[in-house]
C-alpha positions in Angstrom: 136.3 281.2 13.0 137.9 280.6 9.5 137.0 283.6 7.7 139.6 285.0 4.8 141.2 288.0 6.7 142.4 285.3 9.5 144.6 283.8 6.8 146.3 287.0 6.8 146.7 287.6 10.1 150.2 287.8 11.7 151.8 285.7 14.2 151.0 288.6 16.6 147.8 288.9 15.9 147.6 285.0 16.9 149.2 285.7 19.6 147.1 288.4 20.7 144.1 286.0 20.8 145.6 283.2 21.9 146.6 285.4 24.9 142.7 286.2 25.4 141.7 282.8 25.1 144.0 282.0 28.1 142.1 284.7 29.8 139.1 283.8 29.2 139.7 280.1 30.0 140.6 281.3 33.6 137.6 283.7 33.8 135.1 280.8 33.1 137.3 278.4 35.1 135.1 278.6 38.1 132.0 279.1 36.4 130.6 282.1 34.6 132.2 285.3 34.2 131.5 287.6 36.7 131.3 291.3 36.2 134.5 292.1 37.8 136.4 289.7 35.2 134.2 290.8 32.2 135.9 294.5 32.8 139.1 293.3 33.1 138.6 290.9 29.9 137.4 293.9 28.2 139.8 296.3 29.0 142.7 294.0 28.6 141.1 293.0 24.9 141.3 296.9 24.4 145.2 296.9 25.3 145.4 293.6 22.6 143.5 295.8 19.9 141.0 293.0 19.5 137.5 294.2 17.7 134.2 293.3 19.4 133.3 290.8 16.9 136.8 289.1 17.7 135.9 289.2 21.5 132.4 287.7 21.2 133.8 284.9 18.8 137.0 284.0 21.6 134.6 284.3 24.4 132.0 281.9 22.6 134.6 279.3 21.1 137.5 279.5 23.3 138.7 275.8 22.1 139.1 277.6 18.8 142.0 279.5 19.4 145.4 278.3 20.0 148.1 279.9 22.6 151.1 281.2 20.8 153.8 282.2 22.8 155.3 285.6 22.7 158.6 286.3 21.1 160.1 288.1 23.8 160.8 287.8 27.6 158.8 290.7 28.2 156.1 289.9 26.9 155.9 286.3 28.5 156.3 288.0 31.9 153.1 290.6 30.9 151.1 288.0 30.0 151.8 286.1 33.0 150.9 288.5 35.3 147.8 289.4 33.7 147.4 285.5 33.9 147.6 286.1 37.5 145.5 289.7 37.8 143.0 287.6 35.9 143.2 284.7 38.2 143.0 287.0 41.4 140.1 289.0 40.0 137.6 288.0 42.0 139.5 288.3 45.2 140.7 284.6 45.4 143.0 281.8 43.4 142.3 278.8 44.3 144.7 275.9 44.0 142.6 274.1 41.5 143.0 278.2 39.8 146.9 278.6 40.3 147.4 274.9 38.9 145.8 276.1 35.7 147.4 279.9 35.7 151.1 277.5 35.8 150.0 275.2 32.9 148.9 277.9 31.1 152.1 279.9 31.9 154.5 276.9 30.6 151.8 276.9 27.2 153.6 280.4 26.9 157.0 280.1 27.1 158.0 279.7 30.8 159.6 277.6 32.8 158.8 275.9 35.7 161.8 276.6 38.1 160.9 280.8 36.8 157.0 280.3 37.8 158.0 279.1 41.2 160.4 282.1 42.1 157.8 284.6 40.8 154.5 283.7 41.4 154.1 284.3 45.4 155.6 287.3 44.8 153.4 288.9 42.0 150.7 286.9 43.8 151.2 289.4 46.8 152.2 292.5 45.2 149.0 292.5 43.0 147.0 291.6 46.1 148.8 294.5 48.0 147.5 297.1 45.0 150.8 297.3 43.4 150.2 298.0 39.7 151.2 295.6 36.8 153.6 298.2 35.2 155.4 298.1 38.9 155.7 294.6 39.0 156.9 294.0 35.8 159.6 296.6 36.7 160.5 294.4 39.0 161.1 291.2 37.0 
């Protein structure tokens, strides 16, 4: 980290892997990433535009990166469920997970009282297959 073309990143690009950091941080929370995570890492870092040297450097030095909240509701709400798809990945949250998935979801830019009325919800929907563009339809 520190190299001249981050000094001209934008705020979105930040963002971006700020975003991924908060992924990763949940994939590794219960130990090493598993295979079904590393796909959804990688495809979601595909979605973020983020180059494989970018990856390997958030993935090795997670601490590094800050999380930036988005600008718009929208995009809050994405990145909350992906939080979530992230979280569920493996085919379980735990409590210790979900705790994390809400303090990472405040870092972001939501509230509290919103987390509560959403989370069960997008908890289930994603657990009954329903995709992510469906659900955030539905916010």
């Amino acid at each position: 980290m520190g190299n001249l073309a981050q000094l001209f990143e934008t705020g979105e690009q930040t963002s971006q892997k700020g975003h991924f950091r908060n992924l990763v941080l949940i994939a590794r929370h219960d130990g090493n990433i598993l295979t079904s995570e590393s796909n959804l890492l990688m495809s979601l870092a595909n979605k973020l535009s983020l180059t494989k040297e970018q990856i390997k450097e958030i993935i090795d030095h997670p601490e590094e990166y800050p999380a930036i909240p988005p600008y718009s509701a929208e995009e809050r709400h994405e990145r909350f469920v992906q939080l979530i798809q992230m979280g569920l990945i493996d085919g379980i949250m735990t409590a210790e997970e979900e705790k994390f998935i809400r303090k990472l979801a405040i870092s972001i830019g939501l509230t509290e009282d919103w987390i509560q009325s959403h989370l069960k919800m997008i908890i289930e929907k994603l657990q009954k297959g329903i995709k992510r563009d469906e659900i955030l339809a539905s916010l």
